[in-house]
C-alpha positions in Angstrom: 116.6 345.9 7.0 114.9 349.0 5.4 116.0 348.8 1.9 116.4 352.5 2.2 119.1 352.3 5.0 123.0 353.1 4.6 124.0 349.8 5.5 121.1 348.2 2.7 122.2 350.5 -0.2 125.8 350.1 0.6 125.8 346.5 0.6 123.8 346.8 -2.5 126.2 348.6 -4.8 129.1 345.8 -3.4 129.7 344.1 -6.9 133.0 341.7 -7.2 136.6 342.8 -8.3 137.3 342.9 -12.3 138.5 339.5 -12.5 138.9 340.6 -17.0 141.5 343.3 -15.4 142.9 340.7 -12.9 143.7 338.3 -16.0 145.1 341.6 -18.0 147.3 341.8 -14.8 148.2 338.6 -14.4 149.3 338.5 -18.2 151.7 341.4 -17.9 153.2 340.5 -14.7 154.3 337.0 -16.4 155.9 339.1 -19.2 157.8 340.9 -16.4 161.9 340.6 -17.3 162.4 338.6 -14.0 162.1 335.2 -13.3 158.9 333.7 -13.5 156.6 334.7 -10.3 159.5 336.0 -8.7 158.5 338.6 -6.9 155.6 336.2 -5.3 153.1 337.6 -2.7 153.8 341.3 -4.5 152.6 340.2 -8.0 149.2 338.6 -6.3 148.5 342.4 -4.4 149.5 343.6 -8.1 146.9 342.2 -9.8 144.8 342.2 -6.5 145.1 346.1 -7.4 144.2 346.0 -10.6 141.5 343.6 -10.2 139.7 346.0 -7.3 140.4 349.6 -8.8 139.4 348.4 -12.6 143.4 349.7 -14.2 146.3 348.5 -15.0 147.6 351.8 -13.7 146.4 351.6 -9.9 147.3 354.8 -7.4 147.8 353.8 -3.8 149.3 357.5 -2.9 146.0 358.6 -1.0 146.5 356.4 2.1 143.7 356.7 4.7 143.7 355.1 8.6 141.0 355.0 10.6 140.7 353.9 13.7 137.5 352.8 15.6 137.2 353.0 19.3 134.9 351.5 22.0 134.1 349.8 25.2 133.0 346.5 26.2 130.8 345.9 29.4 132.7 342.1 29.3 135.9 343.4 30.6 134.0 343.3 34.1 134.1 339.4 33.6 137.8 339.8 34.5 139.3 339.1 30.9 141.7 341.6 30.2 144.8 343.2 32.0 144.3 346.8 31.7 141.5 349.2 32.7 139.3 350.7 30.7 139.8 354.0 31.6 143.2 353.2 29.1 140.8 353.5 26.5 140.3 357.1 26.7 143.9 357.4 27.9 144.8 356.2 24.3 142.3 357.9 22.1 143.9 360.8 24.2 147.4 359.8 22.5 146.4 359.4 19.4 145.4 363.0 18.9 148.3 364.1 20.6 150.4 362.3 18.0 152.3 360.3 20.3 151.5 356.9 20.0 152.6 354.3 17.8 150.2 354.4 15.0 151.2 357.9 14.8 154.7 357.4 14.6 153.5 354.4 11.6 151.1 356.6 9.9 153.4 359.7 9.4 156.0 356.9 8.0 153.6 355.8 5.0 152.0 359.7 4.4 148.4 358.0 6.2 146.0 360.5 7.0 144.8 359.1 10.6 141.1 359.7 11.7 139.8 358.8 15.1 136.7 357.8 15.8 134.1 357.6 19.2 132.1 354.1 18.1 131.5 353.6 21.6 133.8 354.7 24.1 132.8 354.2 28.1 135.0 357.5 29.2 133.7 360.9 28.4 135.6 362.6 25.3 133.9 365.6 25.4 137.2 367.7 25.4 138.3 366.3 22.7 135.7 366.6 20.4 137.2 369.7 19.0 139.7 368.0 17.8 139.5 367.6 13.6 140.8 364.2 13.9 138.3 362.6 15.9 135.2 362.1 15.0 131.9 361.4 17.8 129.6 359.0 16.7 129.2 356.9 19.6 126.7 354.8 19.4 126.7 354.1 23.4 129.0 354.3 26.1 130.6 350.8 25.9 128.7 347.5 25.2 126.7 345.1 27.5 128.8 342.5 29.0 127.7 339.9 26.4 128.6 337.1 29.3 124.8 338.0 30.5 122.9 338.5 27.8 123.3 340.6 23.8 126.2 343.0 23.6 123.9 345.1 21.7 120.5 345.8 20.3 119.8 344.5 16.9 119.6 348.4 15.5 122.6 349.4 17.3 124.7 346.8 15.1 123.1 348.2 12.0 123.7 351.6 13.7 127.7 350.8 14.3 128.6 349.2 10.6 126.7 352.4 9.4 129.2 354.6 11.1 131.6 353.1 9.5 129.9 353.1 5.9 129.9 356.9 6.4 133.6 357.2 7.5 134.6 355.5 3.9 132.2 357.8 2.4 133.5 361.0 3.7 137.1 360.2 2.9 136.7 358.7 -0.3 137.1 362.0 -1.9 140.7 361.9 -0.8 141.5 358.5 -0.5 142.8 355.8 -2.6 143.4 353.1 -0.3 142.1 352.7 3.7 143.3 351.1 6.5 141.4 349.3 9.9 142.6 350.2 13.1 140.9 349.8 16.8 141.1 350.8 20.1 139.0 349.4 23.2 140.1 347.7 26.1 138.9 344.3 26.5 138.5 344.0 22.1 140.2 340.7 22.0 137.2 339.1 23.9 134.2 339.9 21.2 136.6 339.4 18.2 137.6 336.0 19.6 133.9 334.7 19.6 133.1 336.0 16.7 135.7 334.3 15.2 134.3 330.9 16.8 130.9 331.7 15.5 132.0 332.9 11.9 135.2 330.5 11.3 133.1 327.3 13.4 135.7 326.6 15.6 136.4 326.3 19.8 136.1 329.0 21.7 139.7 327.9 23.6 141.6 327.7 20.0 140.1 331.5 19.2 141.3 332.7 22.1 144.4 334.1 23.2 146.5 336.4 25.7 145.3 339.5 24.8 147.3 342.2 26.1 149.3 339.6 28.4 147.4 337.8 30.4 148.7 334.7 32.7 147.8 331.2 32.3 145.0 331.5 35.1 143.7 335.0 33.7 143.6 333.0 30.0 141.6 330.6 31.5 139.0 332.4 32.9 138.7 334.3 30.2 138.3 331.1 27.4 135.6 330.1 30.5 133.8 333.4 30.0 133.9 333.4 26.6 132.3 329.6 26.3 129.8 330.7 28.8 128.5 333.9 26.8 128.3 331.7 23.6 126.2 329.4 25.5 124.0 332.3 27.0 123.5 334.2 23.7 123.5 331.4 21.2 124.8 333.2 18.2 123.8 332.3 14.5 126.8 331.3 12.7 125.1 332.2 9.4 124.2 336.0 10.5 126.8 338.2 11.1 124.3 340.6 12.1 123.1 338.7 14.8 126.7 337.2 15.8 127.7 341.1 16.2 124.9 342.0 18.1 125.1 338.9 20.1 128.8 339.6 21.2 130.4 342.0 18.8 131.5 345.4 19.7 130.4 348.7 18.3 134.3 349.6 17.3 134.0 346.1 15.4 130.9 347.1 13.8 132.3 350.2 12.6 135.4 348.6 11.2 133.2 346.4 9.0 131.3 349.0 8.3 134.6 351.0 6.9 135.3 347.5 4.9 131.9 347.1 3.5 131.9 350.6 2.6 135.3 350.9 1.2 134.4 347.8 -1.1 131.3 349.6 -2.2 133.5 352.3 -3.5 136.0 350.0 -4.8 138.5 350.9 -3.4 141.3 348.8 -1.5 141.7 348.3 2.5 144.1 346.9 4.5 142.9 345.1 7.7 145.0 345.3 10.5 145.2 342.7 13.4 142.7 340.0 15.3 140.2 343.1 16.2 140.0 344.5 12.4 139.4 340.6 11.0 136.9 340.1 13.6 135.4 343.0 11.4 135.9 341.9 8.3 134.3 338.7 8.9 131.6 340.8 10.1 131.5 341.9 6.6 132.0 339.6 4.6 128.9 337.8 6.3 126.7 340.7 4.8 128.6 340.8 1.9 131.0 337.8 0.6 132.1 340.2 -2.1 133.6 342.6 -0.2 136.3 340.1 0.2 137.8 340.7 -2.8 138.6 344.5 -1.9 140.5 343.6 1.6 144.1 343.3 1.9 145.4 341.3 4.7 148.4 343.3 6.3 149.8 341.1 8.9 149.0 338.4 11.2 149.3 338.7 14.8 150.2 336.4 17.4 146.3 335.8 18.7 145.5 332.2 17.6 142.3 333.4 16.0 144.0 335.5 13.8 145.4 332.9 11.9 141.8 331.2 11.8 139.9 334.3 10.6 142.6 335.0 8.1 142.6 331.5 6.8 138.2 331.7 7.0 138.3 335.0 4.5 140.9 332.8 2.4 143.8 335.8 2.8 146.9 335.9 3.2 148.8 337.8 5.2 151.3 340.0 3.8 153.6 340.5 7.2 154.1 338.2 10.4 156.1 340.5 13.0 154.7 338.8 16.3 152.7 342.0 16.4 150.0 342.2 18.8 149.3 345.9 19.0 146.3 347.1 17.2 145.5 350.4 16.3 146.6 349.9 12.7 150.0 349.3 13.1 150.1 346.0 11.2 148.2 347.7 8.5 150.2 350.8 8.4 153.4 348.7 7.8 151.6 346.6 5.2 151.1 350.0 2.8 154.5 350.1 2.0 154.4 346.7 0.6 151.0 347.8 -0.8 153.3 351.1 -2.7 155.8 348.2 -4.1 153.2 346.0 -5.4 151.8 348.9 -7.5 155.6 349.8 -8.7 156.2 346.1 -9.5 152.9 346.0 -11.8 153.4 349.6 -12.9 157.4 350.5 -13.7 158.8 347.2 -14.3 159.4 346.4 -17.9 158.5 343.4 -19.5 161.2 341.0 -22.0 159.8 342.5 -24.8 159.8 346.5 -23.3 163.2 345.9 -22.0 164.5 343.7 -25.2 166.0 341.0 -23.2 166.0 337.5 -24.3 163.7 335.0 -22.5 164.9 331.9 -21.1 164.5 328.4 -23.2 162.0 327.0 -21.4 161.9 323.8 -23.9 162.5 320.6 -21.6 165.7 318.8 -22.9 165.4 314.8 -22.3 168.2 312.4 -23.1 166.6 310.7 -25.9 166.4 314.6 -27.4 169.9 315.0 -26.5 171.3 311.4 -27.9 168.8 312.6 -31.7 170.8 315.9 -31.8 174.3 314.2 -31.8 173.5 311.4 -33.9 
């Protein structure tokens, strides 16, 4: 890569969180007037927080979802349940405000941005629309079960669009969110997360939007196929996304990388968004320790990637939607973790006694009455 590309300069400026504000964190929250580590997975965003956005005093109020679209030239391999004319169906939805990551984002104050990574259908019509956004980098990828989902320069090309999404919202943003829509997604995020995470193709893999036992099958047969055809290397995520990514994918890593570059927090959403965030944190390992994980899905890879990045998740809702709605949902428990860190007092603040945590053993006990 060019050193004087998006993509190099971004990953460039990716340094890792404040682990001296993390500490100063960790030491207020076990002064907090509760029970020791009582408020559990909250007090790890808390300092999480603090640790990414370099204050004690982190804002969260700015919330940002974007959500990447695209087509995939696999889904002619038979491995989904839908057509992907839904994709531009749903695109069409989300401007309208009707669909569910709507109804999610207006719940947590989310700005929601759309955006054209790749989408088959033409969106031409909606273009106009403020909300979505047309950087499509083709119409829908290659199917990867005959050769490369992509050119080499349209990976760098995808990941940049999303480097650029971060970049114009950061201005108004204090935390982001991944979302995704593309018919057929589950497909390219489940190899990648058999290249990235080193595991079988059959335990990544899962039922997508539904499919049967014989539709599963043929799909897990695909997949294994198209890993054998393009030969991914598990040590490039550049080359695994090229190999048999997806340009919404790229884009979400791209939002990732690019979100950690401006330290700032974001909150990955289902299989399709950790698909991505591998992706990233492949280029960039730091970048790890700006994501939030929101939820975890019922795809069997899910778990996997999550468990890869070391994450975890803060919700488990047997979702299996996509479009952000995992991550949407997530931001409210991202709001509490900054009130926990922020507006709870400590003993001292709140001049309540501590607990005796001396240990009392019966030989103490049988010196004190003797």
């Amino acid at each position: 890569m060019s050193p004087n590309t998006l993509l190099t300069q971004t990953l460039t400026a990716i340094t890792p969180a404040d682990s001296a504000m993390r500490q100063q964190a960790r030491a207020r929250l076990d002064q907090l007037a509760i029970p020791h580590g009582a408020l559990g997975q909250l007090m790890d965003v808390a300092e999480d927080l603090a640790a990414i956005t370099r204050t004690m005093t982190p804002s969260v109020k700015r919330k940002a979802i974007a959500v990447m679209a695209g087509d995939h030239g696999i889904v002619a391999a038979g491995v989904s349940k839908f057509p992907q004319a839904v994709t531009v169906e749903m695109v069409r939805n989300f401007l309208n405000g009707n669909a569910s990551i709507n109804a999610l984002a207006r719940q947590v104050d989310a700005s929601l941005t759309v955006v054209d990574a790749g989408v088959a259908g033409d969106l031409t019509e909606l273009y106009q629309h403020n909300a979505l956004w047309n950087r499509k980098v083709a119409p829908g990828t290659a199917d990867f079960s005959q050769g490369p989902a992509m050119s080499r320069a349209q990976a760098i090309q995808c990941l940049e669009v999303g480097i650029e999404v971060a970049n114009y919202l950061a201005e108004t943003t204090d935390i982001y969110a991944t979302g995704d829509m593309g018919i057929g997604n589950t497909s390219p995020s489940s190899a990648i997360i058999a290249c990235l995470c080193g595991c079988d193709i059959a335990t990544a893999t899962g039922r997508g939007t539904g499919l049967d036992d014989e539709a599963l099958n043929n799909k897990i047969a695909v997949l294994d196929n198209a890993l054998a055809i393009n030969q991914p290397t598990a040590d490039d995520g550049l080359d695994v996304l090229t190999k048999v990514g997806g340009f919404e994918i790229g884009a979400i890593a791209g939002l990732i990388l690019g979100a950690a570059a401006l330290r700032k927090p974001v909150v990955i959403d289902g299989i399709i968004s950790t698909a991505g965030a591998l992706i990233a944190a492949s280029l960039s390992p730091a970048c790890r320790d700006y994501m939030i994980a929101g939820h975890c899905s019922v795809e069997p890879g899910h778990r996997i990637a999550l468990n890869h990045l070391d994450k975890a998740p803060l919700l488990d809702l047997r979702l299996r939607l996509g479009e952000g709605t995992g991550a949407a949902l997530a931001m409210n428990l991202v709001d509490a973790a900054v009130a926990v860190l922020t507006e709870i007092a400590t003993f001292e603040e709140a001049a309540i006694s501590q607990a005796d945590t001396t240990i009392t053993t019966p030989q103490s006990q049988e010196n004190a009455t003797s």
